[in-house]
PAMI-164797 format. One record per residue: residue in one letter; x negated, y negated, z negated of N, C-alpha, C in turn. Coordinates in steps of 0.001 Angstrom, whole numbers, padded with zeros to 6 digits, always signed. Layout:
% PAMI-164797
AXYZXYZXYZ...
//
This chain:
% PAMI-164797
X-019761-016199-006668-019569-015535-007948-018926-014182-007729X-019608-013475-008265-018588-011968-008095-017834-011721-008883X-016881-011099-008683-015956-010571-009740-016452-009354-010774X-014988-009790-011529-015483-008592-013040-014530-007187-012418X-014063-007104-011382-013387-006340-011245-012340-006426-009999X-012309-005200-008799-011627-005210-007616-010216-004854-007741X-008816-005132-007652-007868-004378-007749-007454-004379-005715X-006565-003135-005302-006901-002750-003904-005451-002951-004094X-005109-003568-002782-003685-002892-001998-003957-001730-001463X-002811-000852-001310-003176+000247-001598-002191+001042+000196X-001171+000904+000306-000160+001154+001731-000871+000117+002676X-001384+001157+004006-002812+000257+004764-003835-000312+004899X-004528-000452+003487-005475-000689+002910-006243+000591+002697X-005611+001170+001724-006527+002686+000794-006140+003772+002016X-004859+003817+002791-003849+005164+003396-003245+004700+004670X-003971+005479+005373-002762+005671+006255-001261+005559+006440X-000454+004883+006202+000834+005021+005520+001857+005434+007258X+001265+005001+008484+001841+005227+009532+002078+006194+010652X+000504+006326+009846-000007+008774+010637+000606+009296+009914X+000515+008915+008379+001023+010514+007505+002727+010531+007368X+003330+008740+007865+004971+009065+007615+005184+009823+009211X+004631+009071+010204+005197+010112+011533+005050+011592+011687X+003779+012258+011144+003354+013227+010749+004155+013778+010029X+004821+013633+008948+005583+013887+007378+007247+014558+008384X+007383+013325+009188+008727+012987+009568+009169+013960+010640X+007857+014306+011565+008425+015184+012732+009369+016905+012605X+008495+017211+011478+009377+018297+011006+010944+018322+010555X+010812+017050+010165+012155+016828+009075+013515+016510+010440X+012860+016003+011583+013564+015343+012460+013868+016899+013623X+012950+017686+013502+013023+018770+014866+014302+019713+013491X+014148+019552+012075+014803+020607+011926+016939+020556+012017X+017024+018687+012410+018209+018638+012550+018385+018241+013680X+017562+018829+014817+017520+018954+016257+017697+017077+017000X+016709+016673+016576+016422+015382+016365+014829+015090+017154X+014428+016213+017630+013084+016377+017698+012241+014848+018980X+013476+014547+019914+012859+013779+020509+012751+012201+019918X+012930+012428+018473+012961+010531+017850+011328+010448+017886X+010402+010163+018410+008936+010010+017832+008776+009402+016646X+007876+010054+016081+007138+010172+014282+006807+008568+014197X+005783+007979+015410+004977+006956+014676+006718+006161+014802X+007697+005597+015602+008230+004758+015641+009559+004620+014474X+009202+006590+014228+010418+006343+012946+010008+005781+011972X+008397+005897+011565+007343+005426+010487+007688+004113+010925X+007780+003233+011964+008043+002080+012189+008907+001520+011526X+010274+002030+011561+011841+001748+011421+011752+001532+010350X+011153+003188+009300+011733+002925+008143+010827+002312+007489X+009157+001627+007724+008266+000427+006831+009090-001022+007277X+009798-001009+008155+010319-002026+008526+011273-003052+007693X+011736-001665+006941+013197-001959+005284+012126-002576+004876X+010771-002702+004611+010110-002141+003160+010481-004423+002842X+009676-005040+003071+010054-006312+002760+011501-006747+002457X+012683-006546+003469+013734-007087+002772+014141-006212+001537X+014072-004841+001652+014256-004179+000474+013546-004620-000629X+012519-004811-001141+011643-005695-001949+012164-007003-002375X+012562-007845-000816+013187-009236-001608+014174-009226-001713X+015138-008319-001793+016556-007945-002959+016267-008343-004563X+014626-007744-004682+014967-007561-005995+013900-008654-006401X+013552-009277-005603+012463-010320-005960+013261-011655-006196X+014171-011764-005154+015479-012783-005462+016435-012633-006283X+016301-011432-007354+017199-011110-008257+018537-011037-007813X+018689-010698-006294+020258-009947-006303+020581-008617-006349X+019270-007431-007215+019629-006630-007547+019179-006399-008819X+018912-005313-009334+017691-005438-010561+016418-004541-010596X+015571-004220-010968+014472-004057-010763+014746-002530-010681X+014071-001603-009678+013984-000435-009265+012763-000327-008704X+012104+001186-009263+010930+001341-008632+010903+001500-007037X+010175+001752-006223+009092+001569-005203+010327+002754-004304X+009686+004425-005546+010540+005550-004689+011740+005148-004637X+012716+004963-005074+013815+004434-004958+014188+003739-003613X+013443+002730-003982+013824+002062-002078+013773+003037-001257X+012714+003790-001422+011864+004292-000053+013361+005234+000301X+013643+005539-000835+014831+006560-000595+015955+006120+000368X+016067+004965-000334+017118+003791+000470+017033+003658+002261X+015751+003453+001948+015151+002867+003187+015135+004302+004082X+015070+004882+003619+014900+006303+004904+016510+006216+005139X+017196+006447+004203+018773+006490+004438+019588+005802+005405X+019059+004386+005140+019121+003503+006347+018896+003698+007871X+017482+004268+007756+016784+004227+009314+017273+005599+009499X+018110+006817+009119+018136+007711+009783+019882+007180+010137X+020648+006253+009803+021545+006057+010037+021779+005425+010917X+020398+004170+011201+020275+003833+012536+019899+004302+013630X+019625+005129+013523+019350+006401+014434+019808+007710+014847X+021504+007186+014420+022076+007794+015024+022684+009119+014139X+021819+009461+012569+021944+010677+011715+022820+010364+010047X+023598+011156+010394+024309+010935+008671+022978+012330+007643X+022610+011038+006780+021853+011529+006003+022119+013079+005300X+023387+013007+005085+024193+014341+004319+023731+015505+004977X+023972+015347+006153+023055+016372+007007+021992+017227+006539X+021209+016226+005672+019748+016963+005534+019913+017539+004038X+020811+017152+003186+020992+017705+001855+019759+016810+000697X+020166+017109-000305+019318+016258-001519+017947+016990-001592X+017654+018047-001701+016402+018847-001670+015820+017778-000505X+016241+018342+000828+015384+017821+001903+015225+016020+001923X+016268+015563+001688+015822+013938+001539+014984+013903-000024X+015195+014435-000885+014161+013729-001900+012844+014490-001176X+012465+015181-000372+011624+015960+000014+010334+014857+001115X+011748+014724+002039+011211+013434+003106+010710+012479+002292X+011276+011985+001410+011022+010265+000672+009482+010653-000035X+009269+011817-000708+008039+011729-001096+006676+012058-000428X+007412+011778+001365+005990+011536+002130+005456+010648+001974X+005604+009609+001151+005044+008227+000842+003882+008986-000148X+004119+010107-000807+003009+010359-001875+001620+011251-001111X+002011+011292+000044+001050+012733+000641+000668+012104+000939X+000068+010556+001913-000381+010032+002818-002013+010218+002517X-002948+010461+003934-003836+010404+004244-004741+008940+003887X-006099+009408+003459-006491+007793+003083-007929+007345+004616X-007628+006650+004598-008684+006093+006108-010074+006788+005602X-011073+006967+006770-011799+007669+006446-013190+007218+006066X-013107+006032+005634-014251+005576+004996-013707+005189+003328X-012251+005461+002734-011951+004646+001783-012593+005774+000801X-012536+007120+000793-012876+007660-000818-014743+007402-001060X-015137+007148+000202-016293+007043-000063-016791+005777-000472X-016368+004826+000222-016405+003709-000307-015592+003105-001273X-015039+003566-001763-013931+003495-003082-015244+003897-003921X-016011+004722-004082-016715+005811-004566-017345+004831-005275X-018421+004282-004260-019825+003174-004213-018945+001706-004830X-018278+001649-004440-017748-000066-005114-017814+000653-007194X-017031+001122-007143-016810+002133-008864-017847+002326-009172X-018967+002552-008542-020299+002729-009330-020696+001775-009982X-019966+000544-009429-020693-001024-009629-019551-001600-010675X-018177-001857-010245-017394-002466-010751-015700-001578-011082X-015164-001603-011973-013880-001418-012527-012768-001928-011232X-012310-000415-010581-011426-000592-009333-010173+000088-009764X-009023-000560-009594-007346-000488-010120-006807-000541-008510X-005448-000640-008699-004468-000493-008112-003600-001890-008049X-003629-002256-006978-002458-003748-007275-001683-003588-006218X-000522-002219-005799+000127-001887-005243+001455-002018-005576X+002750-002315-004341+004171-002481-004958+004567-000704-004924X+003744+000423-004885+003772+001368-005624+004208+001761-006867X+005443+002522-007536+005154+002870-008532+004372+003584-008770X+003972+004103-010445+003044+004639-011191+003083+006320-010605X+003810+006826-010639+004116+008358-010271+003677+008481-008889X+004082+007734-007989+003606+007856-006552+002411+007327-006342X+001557+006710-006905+000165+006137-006821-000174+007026-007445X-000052+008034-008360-001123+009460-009272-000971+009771-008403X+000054+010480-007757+000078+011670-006562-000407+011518-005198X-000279+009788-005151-001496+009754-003544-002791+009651-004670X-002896+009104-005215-004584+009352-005545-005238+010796-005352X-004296+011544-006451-004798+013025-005993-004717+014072-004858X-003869+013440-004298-003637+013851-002520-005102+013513-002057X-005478+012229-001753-006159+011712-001012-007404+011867-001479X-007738+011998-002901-009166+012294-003553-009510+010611-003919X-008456+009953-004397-009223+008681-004959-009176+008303-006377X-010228+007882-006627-010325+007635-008659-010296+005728-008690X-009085+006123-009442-008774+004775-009807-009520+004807-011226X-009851+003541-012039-009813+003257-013491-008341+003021-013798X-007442+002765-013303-005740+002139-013714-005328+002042-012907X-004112+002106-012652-002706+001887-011806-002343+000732-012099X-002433-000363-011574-001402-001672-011676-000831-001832-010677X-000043-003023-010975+000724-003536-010185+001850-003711-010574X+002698-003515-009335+004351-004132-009311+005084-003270-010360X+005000-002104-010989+005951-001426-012320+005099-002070-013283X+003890-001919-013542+003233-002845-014560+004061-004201-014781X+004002-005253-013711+004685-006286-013737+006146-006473-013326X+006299-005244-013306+007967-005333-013001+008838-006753-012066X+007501-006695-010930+007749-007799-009758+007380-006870-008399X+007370-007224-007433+006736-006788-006433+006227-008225-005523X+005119-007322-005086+003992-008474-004832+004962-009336-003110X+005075-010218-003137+003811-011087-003114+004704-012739-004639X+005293-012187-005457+005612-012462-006855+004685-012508-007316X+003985-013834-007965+003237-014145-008424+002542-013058-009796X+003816-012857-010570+003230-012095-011897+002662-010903-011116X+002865-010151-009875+002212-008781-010072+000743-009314-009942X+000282-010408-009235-001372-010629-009522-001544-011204-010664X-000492-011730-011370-001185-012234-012868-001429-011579-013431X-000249-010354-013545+000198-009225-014591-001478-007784-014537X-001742-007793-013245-002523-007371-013491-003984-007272-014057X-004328-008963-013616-005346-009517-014014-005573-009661-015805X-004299-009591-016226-004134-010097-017831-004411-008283-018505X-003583-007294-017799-003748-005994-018472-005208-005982-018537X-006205-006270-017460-008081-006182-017387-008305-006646-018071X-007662-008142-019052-008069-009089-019805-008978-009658-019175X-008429-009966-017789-009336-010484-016998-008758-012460-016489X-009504-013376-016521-008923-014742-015931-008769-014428-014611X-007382-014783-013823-007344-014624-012478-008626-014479-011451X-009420-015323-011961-010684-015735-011268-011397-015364-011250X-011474-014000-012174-012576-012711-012063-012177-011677-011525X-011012-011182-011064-010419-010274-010401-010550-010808-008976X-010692-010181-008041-011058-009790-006602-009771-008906-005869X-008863-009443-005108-007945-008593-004435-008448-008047-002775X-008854-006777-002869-009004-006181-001657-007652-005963-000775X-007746-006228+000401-006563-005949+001304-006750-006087+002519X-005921-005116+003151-005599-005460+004760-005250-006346+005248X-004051-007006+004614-002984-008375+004908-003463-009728+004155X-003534-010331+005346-003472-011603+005285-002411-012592+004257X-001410-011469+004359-000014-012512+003673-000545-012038+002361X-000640-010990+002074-000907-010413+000373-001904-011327-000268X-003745-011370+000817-004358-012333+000119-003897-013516-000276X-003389-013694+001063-002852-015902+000299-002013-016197-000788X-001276-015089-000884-000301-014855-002364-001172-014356-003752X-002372-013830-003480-003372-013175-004538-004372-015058-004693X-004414-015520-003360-005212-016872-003439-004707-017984-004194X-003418-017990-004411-002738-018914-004630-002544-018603-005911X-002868-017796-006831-002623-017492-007849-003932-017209-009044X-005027-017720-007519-006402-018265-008160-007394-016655-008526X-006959-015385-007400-007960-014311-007538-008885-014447-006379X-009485-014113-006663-010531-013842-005425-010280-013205-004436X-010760-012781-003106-010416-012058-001833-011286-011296-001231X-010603-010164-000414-011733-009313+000074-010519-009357+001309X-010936-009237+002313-010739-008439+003706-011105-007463+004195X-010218-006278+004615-010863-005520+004996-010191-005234+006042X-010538-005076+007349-009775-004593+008928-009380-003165+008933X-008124-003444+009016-007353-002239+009567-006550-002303+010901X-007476-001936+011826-006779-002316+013538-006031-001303+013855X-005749+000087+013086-004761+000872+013487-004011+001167+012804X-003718-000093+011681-002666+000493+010642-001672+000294+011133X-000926-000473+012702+000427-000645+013083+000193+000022+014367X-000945+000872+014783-001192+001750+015946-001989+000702+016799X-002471-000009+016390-003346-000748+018028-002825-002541+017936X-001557-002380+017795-000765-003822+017659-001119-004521+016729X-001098-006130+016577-001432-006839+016365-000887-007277+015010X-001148-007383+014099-000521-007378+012335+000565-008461+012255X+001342-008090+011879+002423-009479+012106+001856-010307+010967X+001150-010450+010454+000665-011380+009100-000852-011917+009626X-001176-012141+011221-002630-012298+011559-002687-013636+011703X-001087-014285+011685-001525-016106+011866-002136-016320+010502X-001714-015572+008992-001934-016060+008139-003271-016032+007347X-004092-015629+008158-006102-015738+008057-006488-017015+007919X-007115-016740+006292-007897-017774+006053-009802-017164+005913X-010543-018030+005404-011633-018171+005356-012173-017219+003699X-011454-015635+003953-011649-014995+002850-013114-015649+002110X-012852-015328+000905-014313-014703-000166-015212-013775+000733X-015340-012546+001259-015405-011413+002087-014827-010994+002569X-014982-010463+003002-014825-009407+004838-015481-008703+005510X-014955-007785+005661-015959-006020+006249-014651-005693+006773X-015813-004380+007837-014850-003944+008688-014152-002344+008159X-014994-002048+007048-014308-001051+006251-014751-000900+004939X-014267+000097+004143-014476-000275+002235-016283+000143+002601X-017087+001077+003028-018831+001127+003284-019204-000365+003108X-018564-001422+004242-019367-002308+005022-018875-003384+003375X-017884-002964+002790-017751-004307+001734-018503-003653+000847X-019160-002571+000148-019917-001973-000437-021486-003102-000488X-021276-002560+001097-022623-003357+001313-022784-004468+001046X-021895-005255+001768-021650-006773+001267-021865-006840-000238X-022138-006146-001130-021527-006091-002210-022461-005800-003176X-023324-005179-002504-024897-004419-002851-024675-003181-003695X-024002-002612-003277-023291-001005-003882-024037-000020-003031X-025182+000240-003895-025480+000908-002896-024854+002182-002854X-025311+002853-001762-024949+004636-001353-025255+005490-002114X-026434+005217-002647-027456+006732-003643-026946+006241-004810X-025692+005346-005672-025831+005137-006876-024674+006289-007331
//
């Protein structure tokens, strides 16, 4: 059965999130003579916050804060583990750094195949992204959403059940007609379990070459392609539409 509609994870899925933070970062790091920290491993450090920062507020021992916010957090952190008092860089330059999360590069089959799936079916956002930073990578990257959902919509962050309900209900859609595209294994089984459909899609260099820490958790998706073209196809989207 196909779905009435795809919603995408969107950090490693739609973007690069690990070229464009090391990329983002090297400048920020040579200008407080920092230059020998390498880009991809600081991109490491600081996606590394991104889960426990999330289940702060998923376990309700904080209260709900958007996405940028952490990220803010989370850089603050990893430049502290590394040796840098944030103050250093001043408020301009850290709110500056934190919104490399909005510039990121999108893999190079996604606007096109983002393109061809939209010809066919109603494609959203089911990212723990807020709303402001998902417009600004969309238009960075050249991608057309129909809607932004997700985790500010549902005021959860995924893998919290309501952000796949919450989104499925804004479509006025039954769980079971919505389709969650993703890189991660852990995201689908949390989108599965909540009765949406699944897409796979391989991303072998979204952690540089290494092996996904979420690869025990592969099941026997709905689909699977090796990029958004090949689920197109799967999909019968065609190219010329």
């Amino acid at each position: 059965m196909l779905p009435k509609a795809f919603a995408f994870d969107v950090f490693g899925t739609v973007v690069d999130w690990r070229g464009g933070i090391a990329r983002e970062s090297a400048p920020f790091l040579a200008a407080i003579g920092r230059a020998e920290i390498d880009g991809h491993a600081f991109a490491d450090a600081w996606r590394a916050r991104y889960q426990p920062a999330m289940a702060a507020v998923r376990e309700g021992r904080r209260d709900w804060v958007i996405l940028d916010l952490l990220h803010r957090e989370m850089l603050e952190e990893t430049l502290r583990r590394s040796g840098i008092d944030p103050a250093r860089l001043g408020e301009t330059a850290l709110a500056e750094w934190t919104r490399a999360w909005h510039r990121l590069a999108p893999w190079p089959d996604a606007v096109a195949g983002l393109a061809r799936l939209r010809a066919r079916f109603p494609v959203v956002t089911l990212s723990n992204g807020n709303v402001a930073l998902q417009v600004n990578l969309a238009r960075h990257a050249g991608l057309t959403w129909d809607a932004i959902c997700g985790a500010e919509l549902a005021r959860a962050y995924k893998p919290d059940p309501q952000a796949y309900l919450a989104t499925a209900a804004a479509l006025g859609l039954a769980p079971g007609q919505l389709c969650l595209v993703a890189a991660h294994h852990s995201d689908l089984a949390a989108a599965r379990a909540c009765g949406l459909l699944t897409a796979y899609v391989d991303r072998p260099q979204e952690y540089g070459g290494r092996p996904a820490p979420d690869a025990h958790l592969a099941q026997d998706w709905d689909w699977r392609a090796d990029d958004f073209t090949g689920l197109a196809d799967r999909l019968g989207c065609r190219a010329d539409l």
